[in-house]
Steps between C-alpha positions, in 0.01 A plus 500: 500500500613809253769523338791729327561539146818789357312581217237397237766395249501125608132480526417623150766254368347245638174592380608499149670185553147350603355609183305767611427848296600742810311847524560767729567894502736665246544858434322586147351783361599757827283250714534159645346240313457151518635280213714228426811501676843407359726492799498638809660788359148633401373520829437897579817563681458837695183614382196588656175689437328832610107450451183728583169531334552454125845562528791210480912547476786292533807653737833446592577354870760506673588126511478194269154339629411279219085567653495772694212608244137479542251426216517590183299512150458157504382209699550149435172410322626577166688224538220247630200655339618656143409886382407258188453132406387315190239237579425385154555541111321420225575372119236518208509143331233326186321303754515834719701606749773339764564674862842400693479591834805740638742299689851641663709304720423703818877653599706386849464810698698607824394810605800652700388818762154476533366755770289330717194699403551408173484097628197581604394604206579155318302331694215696475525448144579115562150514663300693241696379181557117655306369770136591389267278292599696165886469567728694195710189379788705368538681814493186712766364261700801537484548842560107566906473636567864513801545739412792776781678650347769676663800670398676833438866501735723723471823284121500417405818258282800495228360430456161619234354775580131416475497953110659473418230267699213686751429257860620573754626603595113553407129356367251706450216216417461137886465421774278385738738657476867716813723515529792718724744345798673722541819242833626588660162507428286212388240770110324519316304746329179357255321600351179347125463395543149320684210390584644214647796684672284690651289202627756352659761752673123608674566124680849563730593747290620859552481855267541830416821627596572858209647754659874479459489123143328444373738819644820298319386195187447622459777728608676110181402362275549843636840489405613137131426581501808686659697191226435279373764262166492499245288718116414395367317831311162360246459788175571336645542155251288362188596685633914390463378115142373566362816661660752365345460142365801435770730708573894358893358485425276204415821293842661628708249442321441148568862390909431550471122362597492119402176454785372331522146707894534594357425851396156406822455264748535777269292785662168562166358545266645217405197328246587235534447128316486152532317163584685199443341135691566203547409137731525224384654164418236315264346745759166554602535791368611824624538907331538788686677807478548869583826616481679831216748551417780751175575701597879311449419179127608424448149272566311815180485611346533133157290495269505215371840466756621652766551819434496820741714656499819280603759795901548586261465841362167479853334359708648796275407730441106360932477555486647789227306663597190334867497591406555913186376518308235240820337470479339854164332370627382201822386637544520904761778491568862410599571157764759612821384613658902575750479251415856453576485098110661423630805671822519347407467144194669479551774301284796726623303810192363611595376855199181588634515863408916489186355345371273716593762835262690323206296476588370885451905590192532268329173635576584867464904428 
């Protein structure tokens, strides 16, 4: 059974009421963001994006669709797996020295208008972060009674492919709650994932959808997975990586790659990170830190006597291969979820859909 809701209004209300932190889109900076959210209010109102190949700008539509956008600089990770985190400090003392272990009280999230690709995403980081042998704590405690509203995509973007990888445009599960947006009249479909989505959509005003209205909205979503940007078929993905090693395209992609890792920042599911020591003056007092790290950064695969990876080449090609192909042995799925946000912010607008067409021609050539 799905449901009607006039507005968000009611629902972030009653989130805030519930004690939860609630972040979703907001209009910062000439782009859409995500960040803590006030009100309702703060919701992007009549804004969408333009993307292409390292290119990204927020535009004016024509109504007042509160997520008519698709994704931007961010994903939700920051939120669940921190740029930075202090694991430990230390204090000189005369018998030595003492170490207190960092401890935070791990925030109440609800994440309000999460695309469905980026759902995916979560739980591929719930599976590498949390459900291994070496499971990150702090993420676990973070990501432990995080409220989900997620919301279907009708206007997918330039670059997306989230229906190559088998993410989008629509959510099947993984929520608390799913709305389906109708853009031009401040009206959304909702569907309930949970209990807890069910508790607390009983709080604010609602009523049933009739069969005209829930058929309009879904036939909505079916229809935008034929308006997708971009497409990467995934058959084979995996089995391309592994024998395609040594292909001419690594050195052409290598000789427009700069390096700089913005590929990995923006990807909802890079995971990797280092630790980072540092010291006061005096010698008193000492921190250690967790930070993220990028496959790009030539000390990433520093060994003694040096790094392994010391060609643009050989780092392109270790993302690349990981993020389709390894990453089904390590973890049973696909690291790429076709948000599209490599593409996007990359600043030569290096397009891994264009990439991978062209090892597919230069395997098969």
């Amino acid at each position: 059974m799905a449901w009607i809701l006039d507005g968000v209004a009611g629902l972030h209300a009653a989130l805030v009421d519930s004690g939860y932190t609630v972040i979703g889109p907001t209009v910062r900076d000439r782009a859409i963001v995500l960040a803590e959210l006030t009100s309702a209010d703060d919701l992007p109102y009549g804004w969408g994006v333009a993307l292409e190949p390292g290119g990204y700008r927020i535009r004016r539509r024509a109504d007042s669709a509160a997520f008519a956008h698709s994704a931007g600089p961010q994903s939700w990770k920051p939120f669940l797996h921190p740029p930075r985190r202090k694991l430990w400090e230390a204090r000189r003392t005369d018998d030595g020295f003492e170490i207190d272990e960092a401890r935070e009280e791990p925030p109440r999230y609800a994440f309000l208008g999460v695309r469905p690709c980026d759902l995916r995403a979560i739980g591929i980081l719930d599976r590498v972060l949390a459900g291994g042998r070496h499971a990150d704590d702090a993420y676990a405690a973070r990501r432990d009674g995080v409220f989900i509203i997620v919301v279907n995509c009708t206007e997918p973007g330039e670059t997306c492919f989230c229906v190559s990888m088998g993410t989008g445009p629509g959510a099947d599960s993984g929520y608390d709650l799913a709305l389906t947006e109708f853009a031009e009249e401040g009206r959304f479909l909702v569907d309930v994932g949970t209990d807890a989505g069910a508790n607390l959509l009983a709080r604010i005003e609602h009523r049933e959808a009739d069969f005209v209205t829930e058929t309009r909205a879904r036939a909505e979503v079916d229809a935008a997975a034929g308006r997708m940007g971009r497409e990467m078929p995934a058959e084979g993905l995996r089995d391309l990586m592994a024998g395609t090693l040594d292909a001419a395209r690594w050195d052409d992609v290598a000789s427009r790659c700069l390096t700089c890792g913005n590929c990995t920042m923006v990807c909802p599911t890079c995971f990797c990170t280092t630790v980072e020591d540092v010291t006061d003056l005096t010698g008193d007092h000492a921190e250690r830190w967790q930070r993220w790290d990028s496959c790009f950064d030539l000390d990433f695969s520093h060994l003694q006597g040096g790094s392994v990876r010391t060609s643009t080449k050989s780092r392109y090609r270790q993302w690349l291969t990981h993020k389709l192909g390894t990453w089904h042995d390590q973890f049973g799925s696909s690291g790429c979820v076709g948000c599209g946000r490599c593409i996007v912010w990359c600043p030569v607008g290096i397009d891994l859909t264009e990439e991978v067409a062209a090892l597919r021609e230069e395997n098969h050539g």
